[in-house]
C-alpha distance (Angstrom), angle and dihedral (degrees) to the residues before:
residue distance angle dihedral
X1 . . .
X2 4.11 . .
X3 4.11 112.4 .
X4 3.86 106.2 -150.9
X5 3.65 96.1 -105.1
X6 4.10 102.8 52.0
X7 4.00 81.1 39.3
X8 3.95 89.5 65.5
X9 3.59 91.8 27.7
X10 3.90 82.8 63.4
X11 3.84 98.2 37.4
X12 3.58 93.2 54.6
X13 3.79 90.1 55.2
X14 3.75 94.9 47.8
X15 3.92 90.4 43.1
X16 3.79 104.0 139.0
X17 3.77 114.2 -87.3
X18 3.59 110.3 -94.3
X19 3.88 125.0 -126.7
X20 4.17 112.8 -125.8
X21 3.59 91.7 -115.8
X22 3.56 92.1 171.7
X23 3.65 97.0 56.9
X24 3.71 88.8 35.5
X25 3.61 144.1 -92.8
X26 3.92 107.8 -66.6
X27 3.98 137.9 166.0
X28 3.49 121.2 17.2
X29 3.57 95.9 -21.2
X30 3.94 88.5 62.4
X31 3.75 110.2 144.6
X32 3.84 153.5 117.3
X33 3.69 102.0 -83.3
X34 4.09 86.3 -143.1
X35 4.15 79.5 70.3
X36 3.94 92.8 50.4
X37 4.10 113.1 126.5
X38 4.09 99.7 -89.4
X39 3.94 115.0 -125.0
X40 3.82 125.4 -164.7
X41 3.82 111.1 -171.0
X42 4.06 107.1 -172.0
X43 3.97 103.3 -145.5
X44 4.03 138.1 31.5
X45 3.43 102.8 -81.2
X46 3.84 129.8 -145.9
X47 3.80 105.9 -86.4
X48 3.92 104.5 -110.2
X49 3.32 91.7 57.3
X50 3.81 89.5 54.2
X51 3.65 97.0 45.5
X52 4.12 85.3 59.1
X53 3.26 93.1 50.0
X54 3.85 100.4 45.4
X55 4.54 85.6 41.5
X56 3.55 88.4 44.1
X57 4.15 91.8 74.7
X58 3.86 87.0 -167.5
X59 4.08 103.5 103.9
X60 4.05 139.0 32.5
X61 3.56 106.8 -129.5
X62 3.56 142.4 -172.4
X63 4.18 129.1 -169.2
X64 3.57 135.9 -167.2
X65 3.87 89.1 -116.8
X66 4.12 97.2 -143.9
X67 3.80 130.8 102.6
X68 3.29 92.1 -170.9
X69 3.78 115.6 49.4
X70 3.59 120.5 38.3
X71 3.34 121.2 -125.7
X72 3.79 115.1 -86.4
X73 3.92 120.9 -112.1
X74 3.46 99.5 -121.1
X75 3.84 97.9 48.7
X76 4.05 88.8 49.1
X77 3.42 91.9 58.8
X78 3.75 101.3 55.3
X79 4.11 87.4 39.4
X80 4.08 97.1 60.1
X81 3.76 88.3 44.2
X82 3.80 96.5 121.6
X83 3.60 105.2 1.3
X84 3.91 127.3 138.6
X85 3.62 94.8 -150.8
X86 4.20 134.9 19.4
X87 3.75 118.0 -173.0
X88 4.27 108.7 -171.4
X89 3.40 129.9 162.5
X90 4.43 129.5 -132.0
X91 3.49 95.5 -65.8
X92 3.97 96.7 68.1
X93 3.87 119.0 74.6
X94 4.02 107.2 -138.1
X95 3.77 98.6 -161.3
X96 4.04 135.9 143.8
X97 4.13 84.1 -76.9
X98 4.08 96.8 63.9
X99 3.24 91.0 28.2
X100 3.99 93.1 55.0
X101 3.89 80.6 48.0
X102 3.28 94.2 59.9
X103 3.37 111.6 57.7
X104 3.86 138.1 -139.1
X105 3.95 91.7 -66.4
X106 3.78 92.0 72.5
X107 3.87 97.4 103.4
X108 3.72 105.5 155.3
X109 4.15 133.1 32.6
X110 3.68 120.3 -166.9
X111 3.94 119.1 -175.2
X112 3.85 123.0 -162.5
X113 4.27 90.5 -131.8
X114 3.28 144.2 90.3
X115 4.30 89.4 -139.1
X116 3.84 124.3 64.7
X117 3.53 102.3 -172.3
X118 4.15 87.3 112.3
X119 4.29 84.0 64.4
X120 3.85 120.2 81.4
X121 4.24 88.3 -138.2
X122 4.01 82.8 -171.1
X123 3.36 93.6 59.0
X124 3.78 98.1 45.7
X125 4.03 92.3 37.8
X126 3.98 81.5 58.4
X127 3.94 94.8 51.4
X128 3.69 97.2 39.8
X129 3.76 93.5 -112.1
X130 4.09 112.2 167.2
X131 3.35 108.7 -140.0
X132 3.98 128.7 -155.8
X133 3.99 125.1 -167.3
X134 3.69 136.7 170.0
X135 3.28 129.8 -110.4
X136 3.83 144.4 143.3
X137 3.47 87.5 32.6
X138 3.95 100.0 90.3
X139 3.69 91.6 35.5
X140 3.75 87.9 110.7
X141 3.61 96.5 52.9
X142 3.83 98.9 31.4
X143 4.20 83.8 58.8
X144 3.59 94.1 47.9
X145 3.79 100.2 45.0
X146 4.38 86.5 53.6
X147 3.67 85.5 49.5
X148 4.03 89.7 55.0
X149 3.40 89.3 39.4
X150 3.95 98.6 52.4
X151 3.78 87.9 44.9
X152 3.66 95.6 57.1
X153 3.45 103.3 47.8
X154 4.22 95.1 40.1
X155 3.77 86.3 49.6
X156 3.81 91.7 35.6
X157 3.65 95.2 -135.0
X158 4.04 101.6 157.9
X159 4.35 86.9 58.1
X160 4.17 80.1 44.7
X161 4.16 93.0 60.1
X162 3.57 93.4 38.1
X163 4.24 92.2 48.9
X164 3.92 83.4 45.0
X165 3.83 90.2 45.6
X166 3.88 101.5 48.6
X167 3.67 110.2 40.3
X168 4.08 95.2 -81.1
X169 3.29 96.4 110.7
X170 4.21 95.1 98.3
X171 4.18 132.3 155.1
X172 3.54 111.6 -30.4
X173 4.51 105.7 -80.1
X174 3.98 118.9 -161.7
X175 3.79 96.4 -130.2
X176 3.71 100.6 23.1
X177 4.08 112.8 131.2
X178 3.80 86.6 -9.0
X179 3.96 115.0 162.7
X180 3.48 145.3 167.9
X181 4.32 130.4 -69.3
X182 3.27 131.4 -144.6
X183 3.54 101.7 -135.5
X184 4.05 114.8 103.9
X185 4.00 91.5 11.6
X186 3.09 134.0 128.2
X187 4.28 119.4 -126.5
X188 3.39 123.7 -149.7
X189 4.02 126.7 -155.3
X190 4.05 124.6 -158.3
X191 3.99 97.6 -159.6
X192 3.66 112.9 7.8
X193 3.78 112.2 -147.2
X194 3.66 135.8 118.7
X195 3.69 99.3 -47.0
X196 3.96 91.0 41.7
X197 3.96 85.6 54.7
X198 3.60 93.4 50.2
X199 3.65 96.8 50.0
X200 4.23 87.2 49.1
X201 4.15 83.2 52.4
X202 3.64 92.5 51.1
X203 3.99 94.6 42.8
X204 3.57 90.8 43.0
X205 4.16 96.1 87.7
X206 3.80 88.8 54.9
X207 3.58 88.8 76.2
X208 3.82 99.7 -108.5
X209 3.27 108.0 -171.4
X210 3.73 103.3 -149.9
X211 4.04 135.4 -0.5
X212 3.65 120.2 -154.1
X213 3.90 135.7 166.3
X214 3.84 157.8 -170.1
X215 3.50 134.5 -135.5
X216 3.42 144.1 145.8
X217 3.92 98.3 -89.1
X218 4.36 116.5 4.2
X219 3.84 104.9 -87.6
X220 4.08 101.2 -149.5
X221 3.83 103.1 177.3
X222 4.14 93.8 48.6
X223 4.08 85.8 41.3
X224 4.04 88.8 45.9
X225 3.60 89.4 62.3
X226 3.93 94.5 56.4
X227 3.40 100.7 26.8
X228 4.26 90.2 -119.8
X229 3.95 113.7 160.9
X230 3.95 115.4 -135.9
X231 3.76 111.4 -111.6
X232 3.93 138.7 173.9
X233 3.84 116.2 -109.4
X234 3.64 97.4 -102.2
X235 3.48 94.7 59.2
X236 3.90 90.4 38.1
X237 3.91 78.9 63.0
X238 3.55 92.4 44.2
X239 3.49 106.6 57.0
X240 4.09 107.4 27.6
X241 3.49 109.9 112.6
X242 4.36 79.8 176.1
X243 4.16 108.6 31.3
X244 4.01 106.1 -165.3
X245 3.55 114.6 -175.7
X246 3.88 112.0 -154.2
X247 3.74 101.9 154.2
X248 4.32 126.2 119.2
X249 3.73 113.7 -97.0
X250 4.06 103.7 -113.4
X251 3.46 138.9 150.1
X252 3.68 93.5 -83.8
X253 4.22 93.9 45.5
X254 3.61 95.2 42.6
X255 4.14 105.2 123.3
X256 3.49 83.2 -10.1
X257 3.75 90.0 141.3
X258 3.80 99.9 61.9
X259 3.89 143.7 135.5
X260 4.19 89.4 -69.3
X261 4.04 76.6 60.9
X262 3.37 101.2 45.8
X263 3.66 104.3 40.1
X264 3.77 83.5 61.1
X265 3.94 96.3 51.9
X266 3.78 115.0 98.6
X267 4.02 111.0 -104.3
X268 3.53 91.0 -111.3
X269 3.65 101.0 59.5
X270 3.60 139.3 120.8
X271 3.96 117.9 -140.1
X272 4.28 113.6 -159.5
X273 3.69 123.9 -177.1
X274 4.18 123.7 -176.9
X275 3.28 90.9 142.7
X276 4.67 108.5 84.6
X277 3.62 123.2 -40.3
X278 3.57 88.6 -128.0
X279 3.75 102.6 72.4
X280 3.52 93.5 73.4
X281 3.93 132.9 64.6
X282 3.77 96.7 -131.5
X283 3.77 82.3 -159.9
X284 3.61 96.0 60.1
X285 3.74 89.0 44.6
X286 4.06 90.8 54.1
X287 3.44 92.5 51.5
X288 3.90 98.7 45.1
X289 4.14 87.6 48.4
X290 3.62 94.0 43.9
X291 3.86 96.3 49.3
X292 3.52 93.7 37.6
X293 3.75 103.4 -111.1
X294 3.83 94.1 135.5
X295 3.98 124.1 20.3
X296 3.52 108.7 -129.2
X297 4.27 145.8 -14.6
X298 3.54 137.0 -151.2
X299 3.38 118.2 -167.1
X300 3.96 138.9 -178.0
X301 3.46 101.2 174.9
X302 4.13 132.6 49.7
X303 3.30 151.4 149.8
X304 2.96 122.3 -49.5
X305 3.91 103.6 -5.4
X306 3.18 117.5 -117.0
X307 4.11 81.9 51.7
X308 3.70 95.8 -146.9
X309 3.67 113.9 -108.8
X310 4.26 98.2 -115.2
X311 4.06 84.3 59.5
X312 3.81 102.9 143.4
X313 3.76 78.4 -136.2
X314 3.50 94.2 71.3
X315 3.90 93.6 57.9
X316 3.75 97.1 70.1
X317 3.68 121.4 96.4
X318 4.02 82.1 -150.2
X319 3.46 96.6 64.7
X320 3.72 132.3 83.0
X321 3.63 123.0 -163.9
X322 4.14 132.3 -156.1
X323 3.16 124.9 -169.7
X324 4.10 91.9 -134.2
X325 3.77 98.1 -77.9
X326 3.88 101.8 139.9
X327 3.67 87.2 126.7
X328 3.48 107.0 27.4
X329 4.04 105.8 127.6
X330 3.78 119.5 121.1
X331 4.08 86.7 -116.0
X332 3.78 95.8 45.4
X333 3.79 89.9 55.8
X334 3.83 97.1 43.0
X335 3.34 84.5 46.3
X336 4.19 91.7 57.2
X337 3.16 95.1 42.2
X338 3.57 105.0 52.5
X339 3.81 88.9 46.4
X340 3.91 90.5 51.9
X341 3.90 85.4 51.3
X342 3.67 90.7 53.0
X343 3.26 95.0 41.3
X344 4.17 95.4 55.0
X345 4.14 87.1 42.7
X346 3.47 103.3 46.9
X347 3.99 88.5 46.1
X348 3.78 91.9 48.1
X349 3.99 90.9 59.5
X350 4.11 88.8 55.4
X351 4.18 95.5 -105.1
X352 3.68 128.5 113.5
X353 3.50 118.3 -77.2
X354 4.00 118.7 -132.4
X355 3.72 89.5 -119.1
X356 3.72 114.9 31.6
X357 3.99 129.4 169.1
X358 3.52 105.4 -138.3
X359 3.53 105.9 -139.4
């Protein structure tokens, strides 16, 4: 398994070979650069993955040059109209419309994310679109952000500051802000895969007491390296005294985690999800935290993102709320975005990318 940092460390040394622009274009890679493969890439990416692209002297490109606001629908249609190659990230829907809009050219899409539930993969199977995603490489960060996340709501540290912040903070109480440990529980994983094994390694020196999982078919090496038992979903609901949910959003997962779920959880349990908003029925979930059916969640996705401030969601003292930041760290990113680069590049010259959907 790739940490973040050896995974750029090793992207930036397999970073396409650049063409000497400069001195000009020579060899087999000979040509007018006004006939180079045209890229659009629909957000401000990281800046390794820019510097490859820029070194790399193999594509013209164009970005929507803002972190901030995505780039709006209309304007991303009329800028893939023509290209050879679009990398995006979650935010932009790649259905029959853009595609359409772009044209026959587009050979190649590369998204900055480790999810693809923003691509229509029957529409770009049907076209013969190659398409390049991200994972492994925020594995590290996506593990210890769950980890953070599980620890503040079981030990109800956000209600803490604000207590300590606005005069709450009285004599010392016996069971005031009390929450649950770690130690001698048992941890539950929705979708065991690289990230769920990380999160396992990092809960591990807590004293956990026992790990066990669902998934669609038992996964014995990944389970092997944590020691996690294989168990249906019912008794995954059963027994989790900490429910992490790390599987894909599909067809089969959507609102998977919902009030048949919950009402089967133990009172005293703490649901986590950094996996896709979309898994869970955030209605479900209200109800089971309002009436007390589970303890406490921590989420970093939702539905939709931005969750919109009035969200009942928000009103619970039992609930804490990311803004989608699993793998926000400066080398996670750089990381993603130089793969997603390398990706688009390497699929634009005809050879296999490092990270390919197979379709």
């Amino acid at each position: 398994m790739w940490c973040s940092r050896a995974a750029l460390c090793r992207l930036q040394r397999i970073a396409v070979t650049p063409v000497n622009i400069a001195g000009g274009l020579t060899g087999n890679n000979k040509r007018e650069i006004s006939t180079l493969p045209q890229v659009y890439v629909t957000r401000q990416i990281p800046p390794e993955g820019v510097k490859i692209l820029c070194d790399s002297g193999q594509v013209q490109f164009e970005l929507w040059d803002s972190d901030d606001v995505p780039v709006p629908r209309k304007k991303l249609l009329e800028k893939v109209k023509g290209v050879d190659g679009l990398l995006c990230v979650l935010t932009e829907k790649i259905d029959a419309e853009l595609l359409d809009a772009a044209g026959p050219k587009l050979k190649v899409l590369s998204t900055m994310s480790v999810g693809f539930d923003h691509l229509s993969l029957e529409e770009l199977k049907k076209r013969g679109i190659r398409v390049g995603y991200t994972p492994d490489v925020l594995t590290d960060a996506v593990a210890e952000l769950t980890v953070a996340l599980l620890l503040a709501t079981s030990r109800r540290l956000i209600e803490a500051t604000h207590e300590a912040k606005t005069g709450g903070w009285g004599t010392w109480r016996t069971l005031w802000l009390c929450g649950y440990e770690l130690a001698n529980s048992t941890v539950g994983i929705l979708g065991l895969g690289r990230i769920g094994v990380a999160i396992a390694d990092r809960l591990a020196p807590f004293k956990v007491k026992k790990f066990i999982y669902t998934d669609v078919a038992p996964r014995p090496e990944l389970a092997k390296a944590i020691n996690a038992e294989f168990v249906s979903m019912d008794e995954l609901a059963r027994e989790s005294d900490f429910l992490a949910v790390c599987c894909a959003l599909t067809p089969e997962t959507k609102e998977i985690c919902n009030k048949d779920l919950f009402s089967k959880m133990k009172n005293t349990s703490i649901f986590i999800n950094t996996s896709r908003g979309g898994v869970v029925n955030q209605e479900d979930l209200y109800t089971a935290l309002v009436t007390g059916q589970i303890a406490g969640a921590g989420l970093d996705v939702t539905v939709p993102e931005p969750l919109p401030t009035n969200h009942p969601l928000f009103t619970l003292k039992n609930c804490v709320i990311l803004p989608h930041i699993a793998s926000a760290t400066y080398t996670t990113r750089n990381a993603m975005s130089a793969l997603a680069v390398n990706n688009l590049l390497l699929g634009l010259r005809g050879k296999p990318m490092i990270k390919e959907l197979k379709l």
